[in-house]
DOMAR-802656 format. One record per atom (N, C-alpha, C): residue in one letter; chain; atom name; x, y, z. Coordinates in steps of 0.05 Angstrom, whole numbers, plus 5000, padded with zeros to 4 digits. Example, Ala and Ser with C-alpha at 12.3 -4.5 7.8 and 13.67 -1.06 7.14 Angstrom:
BEGIN
<pt><residu>A</residu><chaine>A</chaine><atome>N</atome><east>5264</east><north>4886</north><up>5156</up></pt>
<pt><residu>A</residu><chaine>A</chaine><atome>CA</atome><east>5246</east><north>4910</north><up>5156</up></pt>
<pt><residu>A</residu><chaine>A</chaine><atome>C</atome><east>5264</east><north>4934</north><up>5156</up></pt>
<pt><residu>S</residu><chaine>A</chaine><atome>N</atome><east>5257</east><north>4955</north><up>5142</up></pt>
<pt><residu>S</residu><chaine>A</chaine><atome>CA</atome><east>5273</east><north>4979</north><up>5143</up></pt>
<pt><residu>S</residu><chaine>A</chaine><atome>C</atome><east>5258</east><north>5001</north><up>5157</up></pt>
***
This chain:
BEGIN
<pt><residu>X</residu><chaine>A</chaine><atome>N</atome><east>5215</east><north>4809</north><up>5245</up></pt>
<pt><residu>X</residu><chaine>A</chaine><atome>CA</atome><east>5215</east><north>4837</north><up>5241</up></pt>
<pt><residu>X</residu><chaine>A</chaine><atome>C</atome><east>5189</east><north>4845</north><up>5227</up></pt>
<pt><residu>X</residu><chaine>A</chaine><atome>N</atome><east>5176</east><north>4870</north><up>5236</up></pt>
<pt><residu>X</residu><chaine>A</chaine><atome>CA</atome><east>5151</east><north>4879</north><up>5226</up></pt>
<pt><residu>X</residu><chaine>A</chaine><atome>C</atome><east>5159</east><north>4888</north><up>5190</up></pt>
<pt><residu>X</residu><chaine>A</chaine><atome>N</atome><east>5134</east><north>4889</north><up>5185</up></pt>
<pt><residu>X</residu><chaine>A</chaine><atome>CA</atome><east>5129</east><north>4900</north><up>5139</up></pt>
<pt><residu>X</residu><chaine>A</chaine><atome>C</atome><east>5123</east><north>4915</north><up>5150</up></pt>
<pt><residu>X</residu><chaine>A</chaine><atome>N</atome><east>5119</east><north>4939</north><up>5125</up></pt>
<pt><residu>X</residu><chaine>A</chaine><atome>CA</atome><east>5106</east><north>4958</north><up>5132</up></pt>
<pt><residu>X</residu><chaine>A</chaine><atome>C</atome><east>5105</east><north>4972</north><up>5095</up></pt>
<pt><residu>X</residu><chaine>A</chaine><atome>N</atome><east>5085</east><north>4978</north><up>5092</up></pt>
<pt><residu>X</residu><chaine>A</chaine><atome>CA</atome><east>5075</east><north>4992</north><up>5061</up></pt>
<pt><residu>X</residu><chaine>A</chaine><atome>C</atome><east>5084</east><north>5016</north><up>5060</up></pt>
<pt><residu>X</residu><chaine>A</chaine><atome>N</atome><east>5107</east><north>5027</north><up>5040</up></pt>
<pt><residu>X</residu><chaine>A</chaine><atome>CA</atome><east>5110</east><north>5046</north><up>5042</up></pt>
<pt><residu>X</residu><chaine>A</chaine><atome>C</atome><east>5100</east><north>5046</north><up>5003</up></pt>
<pt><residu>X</residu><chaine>A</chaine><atome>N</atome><east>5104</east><north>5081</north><up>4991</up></pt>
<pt><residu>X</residu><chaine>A</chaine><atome>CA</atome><east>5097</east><north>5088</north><up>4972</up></pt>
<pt><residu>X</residu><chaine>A</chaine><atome>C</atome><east>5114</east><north>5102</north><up>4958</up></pt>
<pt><residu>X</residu><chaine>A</chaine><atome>N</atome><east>5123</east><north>5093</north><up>4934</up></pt>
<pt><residu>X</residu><chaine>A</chaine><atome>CA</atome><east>5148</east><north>5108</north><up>4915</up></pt>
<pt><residu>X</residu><chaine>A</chaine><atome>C</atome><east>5135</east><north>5131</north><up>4900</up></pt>
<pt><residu>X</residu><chaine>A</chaine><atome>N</atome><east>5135</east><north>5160</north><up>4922</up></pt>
<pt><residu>X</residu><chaine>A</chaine><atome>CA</atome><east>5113</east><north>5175</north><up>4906</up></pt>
<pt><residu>X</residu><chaine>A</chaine><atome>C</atome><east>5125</east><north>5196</north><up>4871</up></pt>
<pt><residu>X</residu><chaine>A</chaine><atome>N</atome><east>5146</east><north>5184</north><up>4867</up></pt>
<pt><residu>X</residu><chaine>A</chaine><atome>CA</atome><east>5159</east><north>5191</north><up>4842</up></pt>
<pt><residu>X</residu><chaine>A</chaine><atome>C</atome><east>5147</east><north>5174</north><up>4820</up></pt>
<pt><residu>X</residu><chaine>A</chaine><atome>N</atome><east>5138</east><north>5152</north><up>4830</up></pt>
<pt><residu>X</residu><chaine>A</chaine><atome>CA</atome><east>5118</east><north>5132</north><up>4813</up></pt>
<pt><residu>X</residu><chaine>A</chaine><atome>C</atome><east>5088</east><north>5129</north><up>4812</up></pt>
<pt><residu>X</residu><chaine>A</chaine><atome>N</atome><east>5073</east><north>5140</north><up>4836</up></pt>
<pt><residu>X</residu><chaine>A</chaine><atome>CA</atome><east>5054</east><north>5138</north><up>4838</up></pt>
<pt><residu>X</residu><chaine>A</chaine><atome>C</atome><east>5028</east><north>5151</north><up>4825</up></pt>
<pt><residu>X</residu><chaine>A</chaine><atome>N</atome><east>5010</east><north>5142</north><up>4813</up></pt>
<pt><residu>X</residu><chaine>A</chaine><atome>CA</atome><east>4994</east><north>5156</north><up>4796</up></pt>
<pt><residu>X</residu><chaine>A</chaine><atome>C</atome><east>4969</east><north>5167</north><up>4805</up></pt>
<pt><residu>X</residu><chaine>A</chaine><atome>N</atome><east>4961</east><north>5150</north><up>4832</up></pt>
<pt><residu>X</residu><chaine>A</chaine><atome>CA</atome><east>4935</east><north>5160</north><up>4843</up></pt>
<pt><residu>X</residu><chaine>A</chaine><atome>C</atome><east>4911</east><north>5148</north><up>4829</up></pt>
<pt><residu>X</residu><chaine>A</chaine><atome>N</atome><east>4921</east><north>5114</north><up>4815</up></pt>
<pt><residu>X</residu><chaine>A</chaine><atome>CA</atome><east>4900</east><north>5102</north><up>4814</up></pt>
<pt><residu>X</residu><chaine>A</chaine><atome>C</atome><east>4884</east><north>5079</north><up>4833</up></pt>
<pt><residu>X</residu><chaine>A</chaine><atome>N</atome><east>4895</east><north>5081</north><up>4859</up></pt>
<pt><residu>X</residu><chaine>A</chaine><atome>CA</atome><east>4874</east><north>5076</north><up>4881</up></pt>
<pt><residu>X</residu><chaine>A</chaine><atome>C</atome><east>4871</east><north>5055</north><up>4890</up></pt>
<pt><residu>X</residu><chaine>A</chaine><atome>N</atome><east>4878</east><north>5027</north><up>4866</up></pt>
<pt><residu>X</residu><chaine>A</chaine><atome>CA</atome><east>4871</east><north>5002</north><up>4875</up></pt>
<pt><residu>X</residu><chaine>A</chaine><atome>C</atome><east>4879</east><north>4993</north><up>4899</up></pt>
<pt><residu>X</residu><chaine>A</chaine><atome>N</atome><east>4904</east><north>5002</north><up>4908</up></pt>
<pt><residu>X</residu><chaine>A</chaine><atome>CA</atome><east>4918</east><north>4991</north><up>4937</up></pt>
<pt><residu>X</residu><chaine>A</chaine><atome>C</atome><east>4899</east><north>4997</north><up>4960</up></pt>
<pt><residu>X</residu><chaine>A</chaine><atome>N</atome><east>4883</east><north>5016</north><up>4959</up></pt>
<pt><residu>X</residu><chaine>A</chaine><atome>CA</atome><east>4865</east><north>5026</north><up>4975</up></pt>
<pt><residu>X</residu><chaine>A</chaine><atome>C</atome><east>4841</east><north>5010</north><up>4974</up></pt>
<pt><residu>X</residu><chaine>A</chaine><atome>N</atome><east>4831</east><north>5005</north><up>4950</up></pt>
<pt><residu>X</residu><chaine>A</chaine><atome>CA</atome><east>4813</east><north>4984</north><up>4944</up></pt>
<pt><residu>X</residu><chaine>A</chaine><atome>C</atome><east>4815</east><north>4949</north><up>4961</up></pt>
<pt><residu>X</residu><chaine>A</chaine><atome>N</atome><east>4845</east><north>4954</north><up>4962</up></pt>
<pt><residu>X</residu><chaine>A</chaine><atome>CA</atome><east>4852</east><north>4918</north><up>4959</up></pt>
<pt><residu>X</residu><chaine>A</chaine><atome>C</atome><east>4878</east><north>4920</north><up>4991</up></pt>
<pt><residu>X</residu><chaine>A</chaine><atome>N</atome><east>4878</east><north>4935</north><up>5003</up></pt>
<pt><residu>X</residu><chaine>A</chaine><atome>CA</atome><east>4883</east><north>4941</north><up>5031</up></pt>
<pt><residu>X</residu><chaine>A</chaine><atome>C</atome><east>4874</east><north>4969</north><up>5052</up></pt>
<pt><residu>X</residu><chaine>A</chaine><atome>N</atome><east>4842</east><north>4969</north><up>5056</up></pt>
<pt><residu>X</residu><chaine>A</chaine><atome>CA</atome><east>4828</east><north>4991</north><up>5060</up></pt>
<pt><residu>X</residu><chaine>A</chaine><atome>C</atome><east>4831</east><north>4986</north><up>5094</up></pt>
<pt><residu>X</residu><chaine>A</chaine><atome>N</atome><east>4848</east><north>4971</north><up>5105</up></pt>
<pt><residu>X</residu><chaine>A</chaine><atome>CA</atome><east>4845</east><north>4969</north><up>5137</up></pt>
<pt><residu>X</residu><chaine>A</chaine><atome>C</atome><east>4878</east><north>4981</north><up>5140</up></pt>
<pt><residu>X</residu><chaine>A</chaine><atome>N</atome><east>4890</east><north>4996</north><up>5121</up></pt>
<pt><residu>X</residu><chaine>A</chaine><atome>CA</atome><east>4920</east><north>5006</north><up>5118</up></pt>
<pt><residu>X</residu><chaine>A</chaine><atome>C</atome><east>4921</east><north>5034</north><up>5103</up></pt>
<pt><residu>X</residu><chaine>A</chaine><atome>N</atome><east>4902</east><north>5040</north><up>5080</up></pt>
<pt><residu>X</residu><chaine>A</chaine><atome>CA</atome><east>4911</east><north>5048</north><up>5062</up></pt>
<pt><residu>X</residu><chaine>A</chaine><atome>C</atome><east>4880</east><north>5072</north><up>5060</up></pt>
<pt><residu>X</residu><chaine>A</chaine><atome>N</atome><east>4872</east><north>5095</north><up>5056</up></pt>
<pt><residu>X</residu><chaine>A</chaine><atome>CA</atome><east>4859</east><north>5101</north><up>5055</up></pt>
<pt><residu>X</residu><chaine>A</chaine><atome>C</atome><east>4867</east><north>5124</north><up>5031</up></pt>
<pt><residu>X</residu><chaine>A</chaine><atome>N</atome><east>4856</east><north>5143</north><up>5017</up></pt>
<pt><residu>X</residu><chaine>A</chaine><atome>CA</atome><east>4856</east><north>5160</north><up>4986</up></pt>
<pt><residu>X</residu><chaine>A</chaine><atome>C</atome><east>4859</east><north>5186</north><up>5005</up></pt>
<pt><residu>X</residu><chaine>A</chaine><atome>N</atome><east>4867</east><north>5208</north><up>4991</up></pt>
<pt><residu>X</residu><chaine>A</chaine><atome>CA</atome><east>4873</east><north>5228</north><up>4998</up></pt>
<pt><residu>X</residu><chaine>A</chaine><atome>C</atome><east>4853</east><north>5246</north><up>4982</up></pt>
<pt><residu>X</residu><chaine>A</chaine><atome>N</atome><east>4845</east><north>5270</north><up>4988</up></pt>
<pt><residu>X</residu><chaine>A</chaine><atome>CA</atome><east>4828</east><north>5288</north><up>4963</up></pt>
<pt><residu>X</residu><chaine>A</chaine><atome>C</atome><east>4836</east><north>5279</north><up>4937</up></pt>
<pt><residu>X</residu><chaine>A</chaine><atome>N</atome><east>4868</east><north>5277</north><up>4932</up></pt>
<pt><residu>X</residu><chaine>A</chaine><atome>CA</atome><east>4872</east><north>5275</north><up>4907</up></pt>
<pt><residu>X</residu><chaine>A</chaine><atome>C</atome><east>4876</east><north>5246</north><up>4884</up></pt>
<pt><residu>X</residu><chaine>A</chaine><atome>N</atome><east>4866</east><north>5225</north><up>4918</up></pt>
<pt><residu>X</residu><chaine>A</chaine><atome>CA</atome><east>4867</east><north>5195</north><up>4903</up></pt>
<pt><residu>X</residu><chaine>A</chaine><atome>C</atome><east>4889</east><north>5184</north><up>4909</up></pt>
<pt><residu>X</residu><chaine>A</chaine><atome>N</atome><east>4909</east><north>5201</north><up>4913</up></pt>
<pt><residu>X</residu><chaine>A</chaine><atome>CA</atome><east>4938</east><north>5182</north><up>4928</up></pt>
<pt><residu>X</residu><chaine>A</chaine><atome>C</atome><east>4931</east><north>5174</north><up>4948</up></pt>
<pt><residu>X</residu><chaine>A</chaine><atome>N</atome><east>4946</east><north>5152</north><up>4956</up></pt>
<pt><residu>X</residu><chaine>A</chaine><atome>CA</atome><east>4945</east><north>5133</north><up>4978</up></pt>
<pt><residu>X</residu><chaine>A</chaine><atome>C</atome><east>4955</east><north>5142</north><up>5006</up></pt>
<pt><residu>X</residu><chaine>A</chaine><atome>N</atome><east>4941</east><north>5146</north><up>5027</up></pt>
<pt><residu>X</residu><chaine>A</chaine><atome>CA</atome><east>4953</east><north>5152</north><up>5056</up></pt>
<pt><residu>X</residu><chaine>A</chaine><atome>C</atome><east>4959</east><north>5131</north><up>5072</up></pt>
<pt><residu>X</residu><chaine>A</chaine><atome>N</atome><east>4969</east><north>5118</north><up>5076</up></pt>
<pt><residu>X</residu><chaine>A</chaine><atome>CA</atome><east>4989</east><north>5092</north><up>5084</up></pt>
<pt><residu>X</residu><chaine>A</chaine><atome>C</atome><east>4989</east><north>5097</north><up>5113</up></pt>
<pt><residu>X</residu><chaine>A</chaine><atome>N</atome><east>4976</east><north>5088</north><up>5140</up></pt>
<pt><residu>X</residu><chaine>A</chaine><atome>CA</atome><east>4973</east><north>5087</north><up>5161</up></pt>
<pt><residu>X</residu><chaine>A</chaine><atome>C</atome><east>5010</east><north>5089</north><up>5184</up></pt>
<pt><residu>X</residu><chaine>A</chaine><atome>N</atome><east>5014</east><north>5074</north><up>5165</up></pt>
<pt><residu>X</residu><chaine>A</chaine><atome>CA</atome><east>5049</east><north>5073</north><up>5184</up></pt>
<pt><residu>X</residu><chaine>A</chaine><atome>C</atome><east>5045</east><north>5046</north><up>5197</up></pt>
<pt><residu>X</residu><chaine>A</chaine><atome>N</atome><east>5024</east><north>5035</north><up>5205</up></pt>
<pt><residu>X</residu><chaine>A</chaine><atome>CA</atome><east>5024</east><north>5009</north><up>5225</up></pt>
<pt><residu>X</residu><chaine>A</chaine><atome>C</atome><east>5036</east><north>4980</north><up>5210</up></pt>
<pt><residu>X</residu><chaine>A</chaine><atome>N</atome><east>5056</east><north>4966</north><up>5223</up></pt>
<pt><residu>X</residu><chaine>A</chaine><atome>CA</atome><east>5062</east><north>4944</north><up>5221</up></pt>
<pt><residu>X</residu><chaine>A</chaine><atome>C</atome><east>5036</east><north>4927</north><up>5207</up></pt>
<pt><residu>X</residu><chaine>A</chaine><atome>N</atome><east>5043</east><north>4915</north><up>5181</up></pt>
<pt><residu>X</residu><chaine>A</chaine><atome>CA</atome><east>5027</east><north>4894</north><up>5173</up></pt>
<pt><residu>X</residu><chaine>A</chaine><atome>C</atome><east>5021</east><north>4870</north><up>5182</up></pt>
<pt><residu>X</residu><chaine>A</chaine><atome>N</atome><east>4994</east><north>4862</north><up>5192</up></pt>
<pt><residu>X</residu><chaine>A</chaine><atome>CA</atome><east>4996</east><north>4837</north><up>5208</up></pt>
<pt><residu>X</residu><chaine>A</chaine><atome>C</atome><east>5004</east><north>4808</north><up>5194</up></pt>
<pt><residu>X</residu><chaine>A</chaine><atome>N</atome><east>5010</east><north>4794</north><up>5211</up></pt>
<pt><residu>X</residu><chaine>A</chaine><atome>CA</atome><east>5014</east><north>4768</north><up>5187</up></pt>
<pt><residu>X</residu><chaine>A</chaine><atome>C</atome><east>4985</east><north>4752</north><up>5172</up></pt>
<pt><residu>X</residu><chaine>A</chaine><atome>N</atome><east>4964</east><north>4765</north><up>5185</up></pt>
<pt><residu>X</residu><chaine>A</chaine><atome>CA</atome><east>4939</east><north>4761</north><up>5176</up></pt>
<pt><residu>X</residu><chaine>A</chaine><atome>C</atome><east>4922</east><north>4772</north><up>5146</up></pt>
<pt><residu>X</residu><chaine>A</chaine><atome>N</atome><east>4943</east><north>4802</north><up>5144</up></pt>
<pt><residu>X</residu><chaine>A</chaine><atome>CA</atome><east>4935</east><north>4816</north><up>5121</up></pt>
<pt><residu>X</residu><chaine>A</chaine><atome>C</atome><east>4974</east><north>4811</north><up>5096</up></pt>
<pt><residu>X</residu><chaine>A</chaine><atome>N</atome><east>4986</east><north>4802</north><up>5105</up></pt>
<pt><residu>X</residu><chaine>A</chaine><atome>CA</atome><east>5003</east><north>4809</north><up>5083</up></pt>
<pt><residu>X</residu><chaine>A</chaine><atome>C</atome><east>5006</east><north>4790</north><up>5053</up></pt>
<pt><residu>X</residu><chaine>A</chaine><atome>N</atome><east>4986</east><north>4774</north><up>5060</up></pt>
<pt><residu>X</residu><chaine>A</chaine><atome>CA</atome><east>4979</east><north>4764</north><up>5029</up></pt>
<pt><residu>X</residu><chaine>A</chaine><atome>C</atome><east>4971</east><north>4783</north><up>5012</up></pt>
<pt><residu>X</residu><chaine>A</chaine><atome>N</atome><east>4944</east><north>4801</north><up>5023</up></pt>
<pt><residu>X</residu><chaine>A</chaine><atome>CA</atome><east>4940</east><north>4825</north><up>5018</up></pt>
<pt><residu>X</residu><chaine>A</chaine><atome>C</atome><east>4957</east><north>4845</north><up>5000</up></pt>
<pt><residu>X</residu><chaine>A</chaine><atome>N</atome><east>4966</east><north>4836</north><up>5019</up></pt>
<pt><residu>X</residu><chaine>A</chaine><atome>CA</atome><east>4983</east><north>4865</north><up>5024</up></pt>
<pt><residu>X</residu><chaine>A</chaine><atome>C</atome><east>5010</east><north>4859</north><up>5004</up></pt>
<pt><residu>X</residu><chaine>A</chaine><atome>N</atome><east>5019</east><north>4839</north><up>4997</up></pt>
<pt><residu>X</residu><chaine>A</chaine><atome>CA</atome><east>5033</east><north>4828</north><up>4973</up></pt>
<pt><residu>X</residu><chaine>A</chaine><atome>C</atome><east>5020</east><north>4836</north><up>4950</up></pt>
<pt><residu>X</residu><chaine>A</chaine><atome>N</atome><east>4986</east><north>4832</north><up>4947</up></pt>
<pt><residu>X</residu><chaine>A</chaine><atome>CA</atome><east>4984</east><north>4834</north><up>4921</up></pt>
<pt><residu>X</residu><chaine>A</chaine><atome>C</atome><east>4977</east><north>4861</north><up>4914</up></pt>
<pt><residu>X</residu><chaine>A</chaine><atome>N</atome><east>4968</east><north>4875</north><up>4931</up></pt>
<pt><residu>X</residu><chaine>A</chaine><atome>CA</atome><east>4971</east><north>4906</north><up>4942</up></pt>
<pt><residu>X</residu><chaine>A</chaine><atome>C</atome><east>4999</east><north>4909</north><up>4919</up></pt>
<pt><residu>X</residu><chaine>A</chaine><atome>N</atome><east>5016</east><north>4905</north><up>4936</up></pt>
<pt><residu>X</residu><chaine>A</chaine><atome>CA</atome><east>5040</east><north>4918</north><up>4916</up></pt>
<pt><residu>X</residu><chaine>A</chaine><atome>C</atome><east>5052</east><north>4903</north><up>4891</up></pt>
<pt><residu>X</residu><chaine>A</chaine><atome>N</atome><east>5040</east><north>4881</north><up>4890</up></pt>
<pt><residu>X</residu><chaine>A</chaine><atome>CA</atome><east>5036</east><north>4865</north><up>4860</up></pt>
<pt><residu>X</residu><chaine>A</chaine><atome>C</atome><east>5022</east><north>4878</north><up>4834</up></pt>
<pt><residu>X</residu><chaine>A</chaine><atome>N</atome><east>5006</east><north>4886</north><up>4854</up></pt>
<pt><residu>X</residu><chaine>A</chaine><atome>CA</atome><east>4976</east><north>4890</north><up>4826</up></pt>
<pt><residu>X</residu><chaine>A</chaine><atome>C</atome><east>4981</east><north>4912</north><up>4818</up></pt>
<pt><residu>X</residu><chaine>A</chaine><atome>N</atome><east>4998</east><north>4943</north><up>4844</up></pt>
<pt><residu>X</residu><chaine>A</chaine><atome>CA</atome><east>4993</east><north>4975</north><up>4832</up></pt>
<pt><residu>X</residu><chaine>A</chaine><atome>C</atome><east>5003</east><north>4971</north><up>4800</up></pt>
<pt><residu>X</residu><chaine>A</chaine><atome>N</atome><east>4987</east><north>4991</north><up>4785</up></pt>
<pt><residu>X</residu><chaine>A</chaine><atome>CA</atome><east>4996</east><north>4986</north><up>4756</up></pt>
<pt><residu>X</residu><chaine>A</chaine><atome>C</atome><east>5014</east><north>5004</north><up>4754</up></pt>
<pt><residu>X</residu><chaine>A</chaine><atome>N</atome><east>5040</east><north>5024</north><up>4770</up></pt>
<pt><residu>X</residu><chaine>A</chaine><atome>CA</atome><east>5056</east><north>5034</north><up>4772</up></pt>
<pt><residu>X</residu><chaine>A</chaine><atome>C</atome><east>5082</east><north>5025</north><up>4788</up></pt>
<pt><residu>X</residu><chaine>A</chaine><atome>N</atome><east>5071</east><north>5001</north><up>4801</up></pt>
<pt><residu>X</residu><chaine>A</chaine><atome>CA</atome><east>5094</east><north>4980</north><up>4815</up></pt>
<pt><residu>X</residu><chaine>A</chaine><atome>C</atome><east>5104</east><north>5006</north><up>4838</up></pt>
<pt><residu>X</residu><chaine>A</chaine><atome>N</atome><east>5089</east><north>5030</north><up>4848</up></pt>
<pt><residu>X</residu><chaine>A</chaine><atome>CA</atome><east>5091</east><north>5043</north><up>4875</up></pt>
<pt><residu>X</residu><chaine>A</chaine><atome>C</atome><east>5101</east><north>5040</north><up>4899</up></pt>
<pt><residu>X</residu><chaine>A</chaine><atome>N</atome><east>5072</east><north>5009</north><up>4912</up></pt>
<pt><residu>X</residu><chaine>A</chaine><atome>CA</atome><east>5073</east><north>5006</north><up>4929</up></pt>
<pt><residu>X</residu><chaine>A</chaine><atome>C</atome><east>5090</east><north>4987</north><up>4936</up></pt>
<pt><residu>X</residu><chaine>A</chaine><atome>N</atome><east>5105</east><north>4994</north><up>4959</up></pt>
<pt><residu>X</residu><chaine>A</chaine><atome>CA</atome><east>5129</east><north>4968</north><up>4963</up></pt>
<pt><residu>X</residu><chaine>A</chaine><atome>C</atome><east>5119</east><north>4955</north><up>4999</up></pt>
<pt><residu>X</residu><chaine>A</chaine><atome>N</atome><east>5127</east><north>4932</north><up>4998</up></pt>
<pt><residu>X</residu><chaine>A</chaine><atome>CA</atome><east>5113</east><north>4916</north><up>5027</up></pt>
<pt><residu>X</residu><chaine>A</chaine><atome>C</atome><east>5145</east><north>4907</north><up>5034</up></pt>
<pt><residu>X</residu><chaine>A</chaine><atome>N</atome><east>5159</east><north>4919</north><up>5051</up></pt>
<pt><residu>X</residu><chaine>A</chaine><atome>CA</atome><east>5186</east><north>4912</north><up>5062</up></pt>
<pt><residu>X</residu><chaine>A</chaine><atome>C</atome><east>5193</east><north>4906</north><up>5093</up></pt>
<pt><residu>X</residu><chaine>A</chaine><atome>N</atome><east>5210</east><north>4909</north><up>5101</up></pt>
<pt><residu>X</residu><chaine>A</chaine><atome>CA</atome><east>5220</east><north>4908</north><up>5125</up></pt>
<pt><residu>X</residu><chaine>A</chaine><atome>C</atome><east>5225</east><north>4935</north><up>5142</up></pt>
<pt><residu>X</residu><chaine>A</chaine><atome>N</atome><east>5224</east><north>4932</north><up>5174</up></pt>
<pt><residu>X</residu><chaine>A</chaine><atome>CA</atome><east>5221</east><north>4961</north><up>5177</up></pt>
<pt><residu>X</residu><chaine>A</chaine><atome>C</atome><east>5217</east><north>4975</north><up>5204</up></pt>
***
């Protein structure tokens, strides 16, 4: 089954790193929040993409099933 990054925007602060640290998914909005593509994560990027939602310092981003 495909991951896919979604964003808990009740948590999210708009500090950017996920964009920093998954920029082929994740791109900033005017206001610094994260615009999250919708595309299935490959199995090539989801190490990535784990620490993507490891590292946000708001624990936001989530990498699930989908």
């Amino acid at each position: 089954m495909d991951q896919h990054i979604t964003v808990d925007w009740t948590s999210c602060q708009a500090h950017g790193l996920c964009a920093e640290l998954l920029p082929e998914h994740i791109t900033l909005d005017e206001w610094g929040y994260p615009v999250v593509d919708g595309s299935p994560i490959p199995p090539r990027t989801r190490k990535r993409a784990r620490r993507a939602a490891a590292d946000c310092p708001d624990l936001a981003l989530k990498l699930g099933q989908g």
